[in-house]
TITOR-639405 format. One line per field, with one value per residue: residue in one letter; y, z, x of N, C-alpha, C in turn. Coordinates in pm, 1 decimal, m for minus. Each point is the difference from the previous one (the first is absolute). Example, Ala and Ser with C-alpha at 12.3 -4.5 7.8 and 13.67 -1.06 7.14 Angstrom:
! TITOR-639405
residuo	c(A, S)
n_yy	c(m569.0, 105.0)
n_zz	c(780.0, m72.0)
n_xx	c(1319.0, m35.0)
ca_yy	c(119.0, 119.0)
ca_zz	c(0.0, 6.0)
ca_xx	c(m89.0, 82.0)
c_yy	c(120.0, 109.0)
c_zz	c(0.0, 73.0)
c_xx	c(90.0, m77.0)
This chain:
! TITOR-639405
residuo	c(X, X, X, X, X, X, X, X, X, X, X, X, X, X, X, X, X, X, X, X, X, X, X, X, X, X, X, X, X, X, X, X, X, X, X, X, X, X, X, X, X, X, X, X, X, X, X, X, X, X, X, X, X, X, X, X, X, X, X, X, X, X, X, X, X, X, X, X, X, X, X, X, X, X, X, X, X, X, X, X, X, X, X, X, X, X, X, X, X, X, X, X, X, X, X, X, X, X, X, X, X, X, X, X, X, X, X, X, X, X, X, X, X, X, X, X, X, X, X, X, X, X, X, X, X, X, X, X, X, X, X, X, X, X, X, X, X, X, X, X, X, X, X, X, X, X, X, X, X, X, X, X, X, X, X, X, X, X, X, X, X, X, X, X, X, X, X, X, X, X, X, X, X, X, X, X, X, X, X, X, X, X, X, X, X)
n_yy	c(m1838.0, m81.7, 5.5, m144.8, m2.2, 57.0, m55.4, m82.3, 88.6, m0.2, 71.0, m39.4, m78.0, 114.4, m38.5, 13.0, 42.0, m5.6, 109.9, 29.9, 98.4, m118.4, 83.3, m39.7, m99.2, 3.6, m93.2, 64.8, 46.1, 87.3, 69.4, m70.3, 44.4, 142.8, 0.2, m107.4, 63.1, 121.3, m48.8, m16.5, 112.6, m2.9, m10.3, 94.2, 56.5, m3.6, 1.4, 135.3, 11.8, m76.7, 81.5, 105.5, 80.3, m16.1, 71.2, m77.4, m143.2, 66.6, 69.2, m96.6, m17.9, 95.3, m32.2, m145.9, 13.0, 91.4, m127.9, m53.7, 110.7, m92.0, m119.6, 30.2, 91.0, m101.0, m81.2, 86.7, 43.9, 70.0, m102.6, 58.0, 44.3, 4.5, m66.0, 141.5, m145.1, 28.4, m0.6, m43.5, 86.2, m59.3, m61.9, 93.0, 62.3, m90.6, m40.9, 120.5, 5.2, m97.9, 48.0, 73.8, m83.7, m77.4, 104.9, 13.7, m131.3, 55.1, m8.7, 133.0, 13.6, m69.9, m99.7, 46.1, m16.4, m137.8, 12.0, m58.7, m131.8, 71.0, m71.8, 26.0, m4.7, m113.9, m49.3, 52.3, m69.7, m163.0, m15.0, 75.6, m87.3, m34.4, 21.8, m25.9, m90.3, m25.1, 32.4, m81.4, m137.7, 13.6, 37.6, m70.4, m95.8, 58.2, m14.1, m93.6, m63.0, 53.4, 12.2, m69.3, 108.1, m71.9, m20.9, 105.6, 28.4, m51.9, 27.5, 66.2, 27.1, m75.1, m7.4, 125.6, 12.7, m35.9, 96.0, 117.8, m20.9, m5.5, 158.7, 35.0, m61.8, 68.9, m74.4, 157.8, m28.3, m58.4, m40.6, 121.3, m14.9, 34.6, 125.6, m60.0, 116.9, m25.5, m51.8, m22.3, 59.7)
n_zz	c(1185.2, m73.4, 110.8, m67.3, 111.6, m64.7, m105.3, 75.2, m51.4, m116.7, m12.5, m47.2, 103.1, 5.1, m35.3, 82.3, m110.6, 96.2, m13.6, m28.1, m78.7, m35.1, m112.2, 28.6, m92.2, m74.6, 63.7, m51.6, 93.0, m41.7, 144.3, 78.0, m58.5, 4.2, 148.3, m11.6, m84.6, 90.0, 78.8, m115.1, m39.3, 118.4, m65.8, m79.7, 41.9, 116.9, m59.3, m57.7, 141.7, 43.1, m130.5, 99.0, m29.6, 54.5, m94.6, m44.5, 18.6, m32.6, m134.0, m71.2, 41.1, m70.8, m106.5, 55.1, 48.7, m155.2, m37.2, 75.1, m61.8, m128.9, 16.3, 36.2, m134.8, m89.4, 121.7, m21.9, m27.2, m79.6, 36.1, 110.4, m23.7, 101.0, m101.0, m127.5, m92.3, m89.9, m129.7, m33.7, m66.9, 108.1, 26.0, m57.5, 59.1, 124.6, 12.6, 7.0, 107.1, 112.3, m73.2, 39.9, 105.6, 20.7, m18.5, 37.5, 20.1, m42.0, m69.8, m75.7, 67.4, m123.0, 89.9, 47.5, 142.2, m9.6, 115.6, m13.8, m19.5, 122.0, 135.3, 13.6, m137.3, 16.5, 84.0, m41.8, m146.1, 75.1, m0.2, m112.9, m45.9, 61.1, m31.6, m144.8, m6.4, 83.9, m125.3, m59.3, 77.7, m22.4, m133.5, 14.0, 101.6, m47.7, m99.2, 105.9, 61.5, 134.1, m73.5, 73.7, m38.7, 47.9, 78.6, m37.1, 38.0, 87.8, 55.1, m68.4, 32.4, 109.9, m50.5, m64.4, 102.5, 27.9, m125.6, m28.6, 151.8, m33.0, m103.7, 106.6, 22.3, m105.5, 62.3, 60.7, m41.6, m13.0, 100.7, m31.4, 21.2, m121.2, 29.9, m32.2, m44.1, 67.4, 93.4, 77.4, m99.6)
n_xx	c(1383.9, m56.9, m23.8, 15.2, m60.6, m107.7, m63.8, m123.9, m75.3, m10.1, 58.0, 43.9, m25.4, m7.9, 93.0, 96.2, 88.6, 101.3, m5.0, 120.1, m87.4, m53.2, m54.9, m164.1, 63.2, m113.6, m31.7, m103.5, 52.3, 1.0, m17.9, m88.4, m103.6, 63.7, m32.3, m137.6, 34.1, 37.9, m112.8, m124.8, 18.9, 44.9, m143.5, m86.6, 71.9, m67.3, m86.7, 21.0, m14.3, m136.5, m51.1, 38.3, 101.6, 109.3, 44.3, m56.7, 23.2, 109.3, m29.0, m20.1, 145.3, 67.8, m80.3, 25.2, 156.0, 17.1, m76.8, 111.0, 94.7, m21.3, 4.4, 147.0, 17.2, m46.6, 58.8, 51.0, m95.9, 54.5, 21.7, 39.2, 170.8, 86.6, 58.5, m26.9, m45.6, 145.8, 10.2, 154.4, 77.9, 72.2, m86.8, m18.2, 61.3, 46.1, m92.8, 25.0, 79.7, m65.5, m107.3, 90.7, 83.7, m130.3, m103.0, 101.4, m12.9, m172.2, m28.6, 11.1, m118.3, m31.3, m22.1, m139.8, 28.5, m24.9, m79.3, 108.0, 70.1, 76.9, 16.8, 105.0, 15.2, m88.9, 117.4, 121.4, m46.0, m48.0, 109.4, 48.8, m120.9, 27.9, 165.2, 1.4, m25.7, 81.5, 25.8, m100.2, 16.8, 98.7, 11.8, m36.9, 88.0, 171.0, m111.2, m41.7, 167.2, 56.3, 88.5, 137.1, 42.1, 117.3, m99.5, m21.6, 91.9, 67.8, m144.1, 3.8, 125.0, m68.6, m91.5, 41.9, 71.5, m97.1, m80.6, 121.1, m78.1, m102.9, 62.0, 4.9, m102.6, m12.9, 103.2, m12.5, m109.1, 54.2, m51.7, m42.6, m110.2, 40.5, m122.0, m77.2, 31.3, m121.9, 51.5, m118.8, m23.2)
ca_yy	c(m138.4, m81.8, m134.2, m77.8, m115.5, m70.5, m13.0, 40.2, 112.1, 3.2, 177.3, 12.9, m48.5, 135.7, 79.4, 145.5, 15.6, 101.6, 78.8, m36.2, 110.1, m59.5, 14.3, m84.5, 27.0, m155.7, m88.5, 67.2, 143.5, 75.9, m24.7, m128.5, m88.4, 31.5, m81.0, m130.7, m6.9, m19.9, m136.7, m46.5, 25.9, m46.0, m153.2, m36.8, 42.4, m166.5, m97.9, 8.2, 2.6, m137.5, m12.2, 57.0, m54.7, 129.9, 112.0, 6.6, m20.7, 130.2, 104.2, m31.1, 17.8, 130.5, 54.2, m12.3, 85.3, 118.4, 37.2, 19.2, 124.7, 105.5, m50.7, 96.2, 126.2, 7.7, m31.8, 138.1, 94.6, 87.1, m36.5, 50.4, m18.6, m74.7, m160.4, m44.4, 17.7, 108.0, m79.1, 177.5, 42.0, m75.8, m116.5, 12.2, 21.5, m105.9, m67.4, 59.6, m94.2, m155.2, 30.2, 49.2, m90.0, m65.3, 59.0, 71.4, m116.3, m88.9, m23.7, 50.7, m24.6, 44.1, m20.6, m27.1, m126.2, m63.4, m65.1, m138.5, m8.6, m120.1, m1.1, 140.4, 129.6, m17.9, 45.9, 161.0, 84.3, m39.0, 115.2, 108.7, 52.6, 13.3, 106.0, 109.3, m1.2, 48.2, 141.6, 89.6, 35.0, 90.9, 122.3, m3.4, 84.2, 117.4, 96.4, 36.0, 14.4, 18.6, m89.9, 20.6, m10.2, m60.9, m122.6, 6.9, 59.2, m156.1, m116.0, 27.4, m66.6, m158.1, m31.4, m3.5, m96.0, m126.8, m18.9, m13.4, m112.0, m146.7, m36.2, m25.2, m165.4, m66.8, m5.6, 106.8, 11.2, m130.6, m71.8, 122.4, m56.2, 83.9, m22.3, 36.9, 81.5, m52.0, m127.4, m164.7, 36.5)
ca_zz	c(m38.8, 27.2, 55.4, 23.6, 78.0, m15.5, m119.3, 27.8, 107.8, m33.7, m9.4, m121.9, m77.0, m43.8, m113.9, m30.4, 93.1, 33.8, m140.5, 54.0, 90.2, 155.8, m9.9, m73.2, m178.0, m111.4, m101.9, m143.3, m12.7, m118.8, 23.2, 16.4, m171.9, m83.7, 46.4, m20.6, m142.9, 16.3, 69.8, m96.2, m118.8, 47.4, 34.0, m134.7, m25.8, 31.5, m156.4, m143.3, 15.4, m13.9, m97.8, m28.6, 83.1, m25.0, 37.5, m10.7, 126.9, 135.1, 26.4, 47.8, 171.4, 87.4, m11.4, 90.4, 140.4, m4.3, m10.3, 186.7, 59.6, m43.8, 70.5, 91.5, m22.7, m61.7, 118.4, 72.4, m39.7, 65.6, 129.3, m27.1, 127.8, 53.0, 32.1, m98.8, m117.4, m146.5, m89.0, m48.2, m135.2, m14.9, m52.2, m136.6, m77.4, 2.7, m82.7, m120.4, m16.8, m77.4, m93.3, m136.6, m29.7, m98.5, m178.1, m86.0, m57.7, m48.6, m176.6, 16.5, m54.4, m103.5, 7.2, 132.2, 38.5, 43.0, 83.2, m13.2, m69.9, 49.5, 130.8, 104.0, m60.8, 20.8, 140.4, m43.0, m89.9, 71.2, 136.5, m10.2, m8.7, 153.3, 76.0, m52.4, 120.3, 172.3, m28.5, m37.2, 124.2, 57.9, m42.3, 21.0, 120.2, m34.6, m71.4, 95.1, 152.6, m7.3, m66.0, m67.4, m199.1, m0.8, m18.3, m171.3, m128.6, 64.9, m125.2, m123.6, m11.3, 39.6, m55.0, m57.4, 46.6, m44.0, m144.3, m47.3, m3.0, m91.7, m85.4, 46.2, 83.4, m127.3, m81.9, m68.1, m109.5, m151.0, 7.6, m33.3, m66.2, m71.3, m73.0, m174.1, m23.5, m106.4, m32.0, m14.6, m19.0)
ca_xx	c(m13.8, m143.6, 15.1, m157.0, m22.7, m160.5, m69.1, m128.8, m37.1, m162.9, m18.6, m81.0, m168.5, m142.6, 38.8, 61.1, 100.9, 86.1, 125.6, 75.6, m0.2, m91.9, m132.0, m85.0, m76.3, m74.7, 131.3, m28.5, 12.1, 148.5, 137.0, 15.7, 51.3, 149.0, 133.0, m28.7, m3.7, 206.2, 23.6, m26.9, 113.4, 75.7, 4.0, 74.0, 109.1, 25.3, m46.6, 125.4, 155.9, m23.3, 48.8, 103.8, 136.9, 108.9, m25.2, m175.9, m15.1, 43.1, m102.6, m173.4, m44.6, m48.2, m118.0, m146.7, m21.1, m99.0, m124.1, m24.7, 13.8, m133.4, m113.7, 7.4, m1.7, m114.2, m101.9, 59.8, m61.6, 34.4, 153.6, 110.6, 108.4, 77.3, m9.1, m120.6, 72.0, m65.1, 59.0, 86.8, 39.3, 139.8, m77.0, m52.7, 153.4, 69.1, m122.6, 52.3, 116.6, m8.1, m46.4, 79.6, 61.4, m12.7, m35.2, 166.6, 5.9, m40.0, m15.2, m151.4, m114.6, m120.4, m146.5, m28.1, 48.8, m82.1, 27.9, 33.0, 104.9, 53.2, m81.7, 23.5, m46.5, m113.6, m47.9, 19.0, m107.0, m82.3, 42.6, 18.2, m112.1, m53.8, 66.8, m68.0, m114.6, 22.4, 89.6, m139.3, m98.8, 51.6, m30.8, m169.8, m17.3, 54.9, m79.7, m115.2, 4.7, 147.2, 50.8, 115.2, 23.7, 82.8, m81.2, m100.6, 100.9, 18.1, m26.7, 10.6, 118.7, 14.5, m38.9, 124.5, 111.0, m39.9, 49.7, 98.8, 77.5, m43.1, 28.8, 175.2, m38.3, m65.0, 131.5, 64.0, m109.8, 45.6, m125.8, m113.5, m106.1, m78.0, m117.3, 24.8, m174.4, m132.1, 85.0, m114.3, m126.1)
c_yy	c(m49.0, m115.9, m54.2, m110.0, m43.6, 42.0, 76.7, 83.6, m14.9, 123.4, m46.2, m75.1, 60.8, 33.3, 124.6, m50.0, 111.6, 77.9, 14.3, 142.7, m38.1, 42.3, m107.3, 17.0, m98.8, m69.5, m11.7, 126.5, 2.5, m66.1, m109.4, m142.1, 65.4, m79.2, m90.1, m31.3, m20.0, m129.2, m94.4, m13.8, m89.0, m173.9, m55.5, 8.8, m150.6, m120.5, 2.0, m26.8, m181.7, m16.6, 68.2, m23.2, 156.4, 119.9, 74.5, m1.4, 62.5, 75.0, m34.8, m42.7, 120.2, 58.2, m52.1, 65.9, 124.7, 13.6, m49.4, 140.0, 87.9, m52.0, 90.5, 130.9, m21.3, 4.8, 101.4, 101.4, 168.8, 34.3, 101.4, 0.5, m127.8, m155.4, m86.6, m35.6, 1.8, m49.4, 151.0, m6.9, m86.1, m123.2, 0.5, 17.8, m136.6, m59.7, 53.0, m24.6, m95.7, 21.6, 15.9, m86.2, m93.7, m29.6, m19.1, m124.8, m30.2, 101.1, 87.2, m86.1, 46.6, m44.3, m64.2, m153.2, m79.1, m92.8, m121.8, 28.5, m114.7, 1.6, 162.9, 113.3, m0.4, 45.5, 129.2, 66.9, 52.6, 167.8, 79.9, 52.4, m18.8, 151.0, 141.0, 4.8, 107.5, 149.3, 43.7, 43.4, 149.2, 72.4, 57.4, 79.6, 95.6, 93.4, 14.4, 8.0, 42.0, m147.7, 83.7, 1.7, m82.8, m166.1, m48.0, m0.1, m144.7, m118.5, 58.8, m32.6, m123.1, m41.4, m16.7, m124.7, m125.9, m64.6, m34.1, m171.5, m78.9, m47.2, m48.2, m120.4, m95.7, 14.3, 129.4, 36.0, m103.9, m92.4, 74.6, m60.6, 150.8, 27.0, 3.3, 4.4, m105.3, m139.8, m87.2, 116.7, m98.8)
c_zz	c(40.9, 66.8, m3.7, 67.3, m3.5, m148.7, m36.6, 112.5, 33.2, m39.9, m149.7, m41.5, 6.6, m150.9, 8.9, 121.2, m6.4, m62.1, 155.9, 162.5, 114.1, m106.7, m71.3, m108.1, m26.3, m68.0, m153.4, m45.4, m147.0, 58.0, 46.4, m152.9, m34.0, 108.5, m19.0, m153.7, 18.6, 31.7, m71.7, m81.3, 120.8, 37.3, m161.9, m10.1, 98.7, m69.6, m11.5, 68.2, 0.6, m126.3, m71.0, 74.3, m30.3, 59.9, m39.8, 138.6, 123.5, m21.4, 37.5, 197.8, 31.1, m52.6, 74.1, 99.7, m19.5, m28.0, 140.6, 39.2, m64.4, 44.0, 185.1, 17.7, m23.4, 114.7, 118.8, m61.1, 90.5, 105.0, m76.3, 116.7, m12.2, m24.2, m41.8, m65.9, m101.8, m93.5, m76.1, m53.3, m54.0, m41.3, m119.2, m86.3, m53.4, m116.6, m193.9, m70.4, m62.3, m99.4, m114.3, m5.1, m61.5, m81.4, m69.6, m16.0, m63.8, m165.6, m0.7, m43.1, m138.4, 3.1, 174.5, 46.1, 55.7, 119.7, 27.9, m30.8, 130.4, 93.5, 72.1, m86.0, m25.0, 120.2, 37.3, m2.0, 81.7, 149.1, m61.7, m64.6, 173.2, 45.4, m95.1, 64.8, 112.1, m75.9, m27.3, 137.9, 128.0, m88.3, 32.9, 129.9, 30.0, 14.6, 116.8, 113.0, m53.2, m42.9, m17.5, m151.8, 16.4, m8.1, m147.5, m87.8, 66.2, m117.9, m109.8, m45.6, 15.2, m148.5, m138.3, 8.5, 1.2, m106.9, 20.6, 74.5, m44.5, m89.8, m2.3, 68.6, m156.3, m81.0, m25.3, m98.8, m65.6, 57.2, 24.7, m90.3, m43.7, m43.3, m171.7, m14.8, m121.7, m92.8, m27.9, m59.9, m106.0)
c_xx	c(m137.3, m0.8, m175.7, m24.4, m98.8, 9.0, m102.5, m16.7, m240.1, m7.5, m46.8, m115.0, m87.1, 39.1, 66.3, 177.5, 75.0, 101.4, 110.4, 22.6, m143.3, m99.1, m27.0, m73.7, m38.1, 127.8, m2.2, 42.4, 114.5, 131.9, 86.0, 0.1, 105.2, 123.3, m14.9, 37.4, 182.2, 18.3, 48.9, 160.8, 101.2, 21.7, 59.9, 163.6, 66.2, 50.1, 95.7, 153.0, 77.3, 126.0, 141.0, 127.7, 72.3, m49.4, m158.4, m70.4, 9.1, m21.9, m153.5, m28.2, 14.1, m51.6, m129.5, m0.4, m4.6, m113.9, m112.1, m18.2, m89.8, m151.8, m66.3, m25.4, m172.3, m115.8, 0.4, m74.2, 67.1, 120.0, 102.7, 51.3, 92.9, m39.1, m142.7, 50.3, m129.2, 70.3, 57.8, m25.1, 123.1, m56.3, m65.7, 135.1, 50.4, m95.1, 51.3, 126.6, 21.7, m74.6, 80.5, 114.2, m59.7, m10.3, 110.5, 5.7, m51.6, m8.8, m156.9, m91.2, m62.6, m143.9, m20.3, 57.3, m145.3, 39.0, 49.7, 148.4, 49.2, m118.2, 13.3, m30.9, m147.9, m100.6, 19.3, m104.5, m132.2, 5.3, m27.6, m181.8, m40.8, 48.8, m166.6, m161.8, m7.7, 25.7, m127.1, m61.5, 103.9, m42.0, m162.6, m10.6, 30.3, m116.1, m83.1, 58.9, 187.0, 74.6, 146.0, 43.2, 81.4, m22.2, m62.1, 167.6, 51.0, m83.9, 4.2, 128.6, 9.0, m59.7, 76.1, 79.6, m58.4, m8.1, 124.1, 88.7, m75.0, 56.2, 195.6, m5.7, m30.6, 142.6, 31.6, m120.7, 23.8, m123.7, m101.9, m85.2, m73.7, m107.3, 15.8, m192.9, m52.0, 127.7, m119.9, m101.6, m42.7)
């Protein structure tokens, strides 16, 4: 557990803070913008819960508190053992799950969805280009420092699941705001 009794430390006014294994990196670094980017997706998903209820809603809280555990894996360069955490394989599963329960409600798609329709599938939407974000900047890092696959297959599914609940927050799709190609030319 994290216990915080001070805020401010100053450690970071040189510009560089702490990955969670004590070493010191540029607060520019890869890896620090890909957890700062989870951050990101997690504040969005904030937003959206403002706007949701049911069983949306309960999934979108445990998903902030997995993207706590991946914010964790991400700041751990290398940790292994006892009482690291790491984001499973059981977390990408579950994520698949709800995936496919929802879908099963909703009515296929024939043309791309546009961001909008109610408030929460907006804010969805809004999440789910943040979650693809953090998925580029992990993949990026993947490529130059150790990076859990599970973290990369995590957002790549989250992201998913965000669609699909936008579009299950947008009446089931019935308020899906459709692209329609070269509609204002």
């Amino acid at each position: 557990m994290v216990t915080l009794t001070k805020i401010y430390t100053r450690g970071g006014d040189t510009g560089k803070t702490s990955l969670g294994d004590g070493a010191r990196v540029a607060k520019y670094s890869l890896r620090v913008e890909a957890y700062g980017t989870v951050d990101e997706a997690n504040a969005t998903i904030g937003l959206a819960r403002l706007h949701t209820g049911g069983d949306v809603d309960t999934m979108l809280a445990r998903i902030q508190n997995d993207l706590f555990d991946l914010g964790a894996d991400l700041c751990t360069p290398g940790a292994t053992g006892e009482g690291r955490l790491r984001v499973s394989p059981s977390q990408v599963e579950r994520l698949e799950r709800e995936i496919d329960a929802m879908n099963g409600e909703l009515q296929p798609l024939n043309s791309f969805v546009l961001p909008g329709g109610s408030a929460a599938a907006a804010y969805l939407h809004l999440a789910r280009t943040v979650t693809r974000r953090a998925e580029r900047l992990v993949v990026a890092l993947a490529d130059q420092e150790n990076v859990s696959p599970d973290a990369i297959h995590y957002l790549n599914r989250l992201s998913d699941h965000l669609f699909v609940a936008a579009r299950y927050s947008n009446d089931k799709g019935a308020g899906d705001v459709l692209w329609v190609p070269g509609a204002h030319r």
